[in-house]
C-alpha positions as CSV (number, residue, x, y, z in Angstrom):
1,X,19.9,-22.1,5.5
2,X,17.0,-22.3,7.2
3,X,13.4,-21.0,7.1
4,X,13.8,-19.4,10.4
5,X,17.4,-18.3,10.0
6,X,16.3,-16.4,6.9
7,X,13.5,-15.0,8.7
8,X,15.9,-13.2,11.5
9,X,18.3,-11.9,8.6
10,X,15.4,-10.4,6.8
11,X,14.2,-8.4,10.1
12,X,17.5,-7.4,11.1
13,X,18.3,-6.1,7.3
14,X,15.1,-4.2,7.8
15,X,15.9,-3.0,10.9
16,X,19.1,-1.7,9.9
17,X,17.7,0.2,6.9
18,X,14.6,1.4,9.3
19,X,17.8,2.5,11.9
20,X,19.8,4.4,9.3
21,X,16.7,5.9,7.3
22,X,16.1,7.8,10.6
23,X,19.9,8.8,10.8
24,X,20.3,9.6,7.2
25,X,16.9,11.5,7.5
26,X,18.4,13.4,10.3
27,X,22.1,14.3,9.9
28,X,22.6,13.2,6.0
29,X,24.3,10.9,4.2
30,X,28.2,12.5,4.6
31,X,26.7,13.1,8.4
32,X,26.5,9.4,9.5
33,X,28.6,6.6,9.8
34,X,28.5,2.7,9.9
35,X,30.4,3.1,13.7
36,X,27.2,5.4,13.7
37,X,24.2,3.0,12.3
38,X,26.2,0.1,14.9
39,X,26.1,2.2,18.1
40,X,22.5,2.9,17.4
41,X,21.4,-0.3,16.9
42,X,23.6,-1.4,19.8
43,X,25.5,-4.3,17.6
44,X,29.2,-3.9,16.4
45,X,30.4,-3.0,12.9
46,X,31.3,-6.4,11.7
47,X,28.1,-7.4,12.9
48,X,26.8,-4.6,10.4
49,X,29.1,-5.9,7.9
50,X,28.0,-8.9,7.5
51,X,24.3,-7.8,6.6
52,X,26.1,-4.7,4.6
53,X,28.9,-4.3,2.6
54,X,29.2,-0.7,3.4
55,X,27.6,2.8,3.9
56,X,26.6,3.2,0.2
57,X,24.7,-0.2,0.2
58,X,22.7,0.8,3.4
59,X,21.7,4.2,1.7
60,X,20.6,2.8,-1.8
61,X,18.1,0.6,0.6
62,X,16.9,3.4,2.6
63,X,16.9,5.6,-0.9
64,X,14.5,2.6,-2.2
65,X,12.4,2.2,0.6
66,X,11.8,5.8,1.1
67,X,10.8,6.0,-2.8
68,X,8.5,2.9,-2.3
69,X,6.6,5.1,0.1
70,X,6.4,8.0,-1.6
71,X,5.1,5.9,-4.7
72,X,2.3,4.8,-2.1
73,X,1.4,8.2,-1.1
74,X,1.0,9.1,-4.6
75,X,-1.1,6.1,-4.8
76,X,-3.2,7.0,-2.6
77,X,-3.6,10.3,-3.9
78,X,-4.5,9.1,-7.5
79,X,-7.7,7.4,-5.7
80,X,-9.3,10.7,-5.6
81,X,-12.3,11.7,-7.6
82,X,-11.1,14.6,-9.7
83,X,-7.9,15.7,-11.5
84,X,-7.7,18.9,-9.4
85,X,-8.0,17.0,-6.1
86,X,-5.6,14.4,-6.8
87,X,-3.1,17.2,-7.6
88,X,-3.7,18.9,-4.3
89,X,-3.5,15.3,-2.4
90,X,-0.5,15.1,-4.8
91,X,1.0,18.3,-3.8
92,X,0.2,17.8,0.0
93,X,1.2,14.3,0.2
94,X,4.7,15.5,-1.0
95,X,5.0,18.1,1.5
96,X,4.6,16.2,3.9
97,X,7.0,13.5,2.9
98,X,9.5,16.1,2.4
99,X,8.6,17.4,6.1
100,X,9.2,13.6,7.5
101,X,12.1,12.9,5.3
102,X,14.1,16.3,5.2
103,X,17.9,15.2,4.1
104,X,16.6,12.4,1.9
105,X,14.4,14.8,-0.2
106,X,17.6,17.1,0.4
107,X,19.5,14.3,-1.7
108,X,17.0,13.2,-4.0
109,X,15.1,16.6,-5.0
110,X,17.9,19.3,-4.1
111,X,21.5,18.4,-4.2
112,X,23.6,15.6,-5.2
113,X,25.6,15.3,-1.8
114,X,26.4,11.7,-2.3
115,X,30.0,11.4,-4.3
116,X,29.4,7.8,-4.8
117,X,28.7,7.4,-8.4
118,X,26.2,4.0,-8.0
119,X,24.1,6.8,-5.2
120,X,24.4,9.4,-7.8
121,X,22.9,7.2,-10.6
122,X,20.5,5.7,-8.5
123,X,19.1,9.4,-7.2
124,X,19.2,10.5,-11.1
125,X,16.5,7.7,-11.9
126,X,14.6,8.7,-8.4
127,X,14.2,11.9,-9.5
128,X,12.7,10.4,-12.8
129,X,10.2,7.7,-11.7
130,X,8.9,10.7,-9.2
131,X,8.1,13.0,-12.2
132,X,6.6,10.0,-14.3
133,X,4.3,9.1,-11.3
134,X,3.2,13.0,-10.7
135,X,3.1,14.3,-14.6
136,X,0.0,11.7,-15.3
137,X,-1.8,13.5,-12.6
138,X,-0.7,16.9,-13.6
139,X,-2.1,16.0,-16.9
140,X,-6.1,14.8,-15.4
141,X,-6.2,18.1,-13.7
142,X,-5.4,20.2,-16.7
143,X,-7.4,18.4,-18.9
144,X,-10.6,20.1,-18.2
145,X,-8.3,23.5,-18.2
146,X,-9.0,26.5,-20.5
147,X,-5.0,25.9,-20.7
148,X,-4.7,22.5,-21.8
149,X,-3.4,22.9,-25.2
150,X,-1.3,26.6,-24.6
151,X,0.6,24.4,-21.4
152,X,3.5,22.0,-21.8
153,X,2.7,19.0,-18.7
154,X,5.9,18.2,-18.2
155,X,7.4,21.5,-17.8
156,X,4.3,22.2,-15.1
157,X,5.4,19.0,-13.6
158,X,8.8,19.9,-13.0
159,X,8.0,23.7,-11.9
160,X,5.7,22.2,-9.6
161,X,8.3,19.9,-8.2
162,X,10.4,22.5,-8.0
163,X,7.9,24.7,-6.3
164,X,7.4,22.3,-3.3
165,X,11.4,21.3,-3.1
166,X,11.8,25.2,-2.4
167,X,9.1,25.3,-0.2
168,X,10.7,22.1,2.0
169,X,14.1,24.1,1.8
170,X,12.8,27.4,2.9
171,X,10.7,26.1,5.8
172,X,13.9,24.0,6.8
173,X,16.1,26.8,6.5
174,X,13.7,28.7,8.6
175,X,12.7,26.1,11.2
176,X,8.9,27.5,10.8
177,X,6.3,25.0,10.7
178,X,4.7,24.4,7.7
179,X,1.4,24.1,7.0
180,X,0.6,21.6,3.9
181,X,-3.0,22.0,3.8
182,X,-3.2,25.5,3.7
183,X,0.3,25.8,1.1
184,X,-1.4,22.5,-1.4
185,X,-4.7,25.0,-1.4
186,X,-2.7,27.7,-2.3
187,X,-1.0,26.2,-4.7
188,X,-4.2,24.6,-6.9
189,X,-5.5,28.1,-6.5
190,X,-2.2,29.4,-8.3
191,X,-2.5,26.6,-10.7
192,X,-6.0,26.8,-11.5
């Protein structure tokens, strides 16, 4: 096959996954089709087909792209100076994901919509690698804590987690705007 052959499989598989990420992110998993991810993308579903074996395939790839950019917002956030402000560009970072991606933090933070066992593994070890990559920055900001050695990290890790999933499903519910500045603050004033 050639270079440029490759090339135009590769950006239409991205595409796709770009496409359905936004569907997915809107109407969930169980609320969007491949008939659906075709129409939008104005192509037919063999056409789809042929890049995708099916529904499940197409959601693993969003699922992995939307952790990839989570991982890089909590990157970024581990470039801060101190433990405590890392965990409030932590916190905030999240919220805001959780904001931009509603039904996939649904599926990955909240509920296990998905009956598709493979989705169901794969959201299990999500949910894993997302408290491995916050729990070393829980642990620089209590480290300096009064509390460091009464406190078990990765218990705070998860009631934080748990914490900003209820925040992202109250706001949701509610339709209110959410303000992740002003929650992140409150929360590292809670915290700390």
């Amino acid at each position: 096959m050639a270079a440029e052959q490759q090339n135009v499989i590769h950006n239409t598989k991205k595409q796709i996954i770009k496409t359905a990420r936004k569907l997915f992110s809107k109407y969930t998993y169980l609320g969007v089709s491949m008939s659906d991810i075709a129409k939008k993308l104005h192509i037919t579903k063999p056409a789809l087909y042929y890049h995708f074996t099916g529904k499940a395939e197409i959601y693993k790839k969003v699922l992995d792209d939307a952790f990839n950019g989570f991982s890089l917002s909590i990157a970024e956030a581990a470039k801060e100076k101190t433990g405590s402000r890392k965990l409030y560009k932590v916190i905030k970072n999240y919220l805001d994901f959780g904001l931009k991606e509603k039904n996939l933090i649904d599926a990955l933070m909240l509920k296990l919509s998905p009956a598709d066992p493979q989705i169901r593994k794969q959201i299990i070890q999500i949910k894993k690698q997302i408290v491995n990559l916050i729990q070393p920055i829980v642990e620089e900001a209590f480290a300096d804590s009064k509390l460091k050695n009464k406190i078990d990290i990765e218990m705070v890790t998860l009631l934080l987690i748990s914490t900003m999933n209820g925040l992202l499903l109250e706001y949701s519910m509610l339709k209110e705007k959410i303000d992740t500045e002003k929650i992140s603050k409150q929360i590292i004033t809670v915290l700390f």
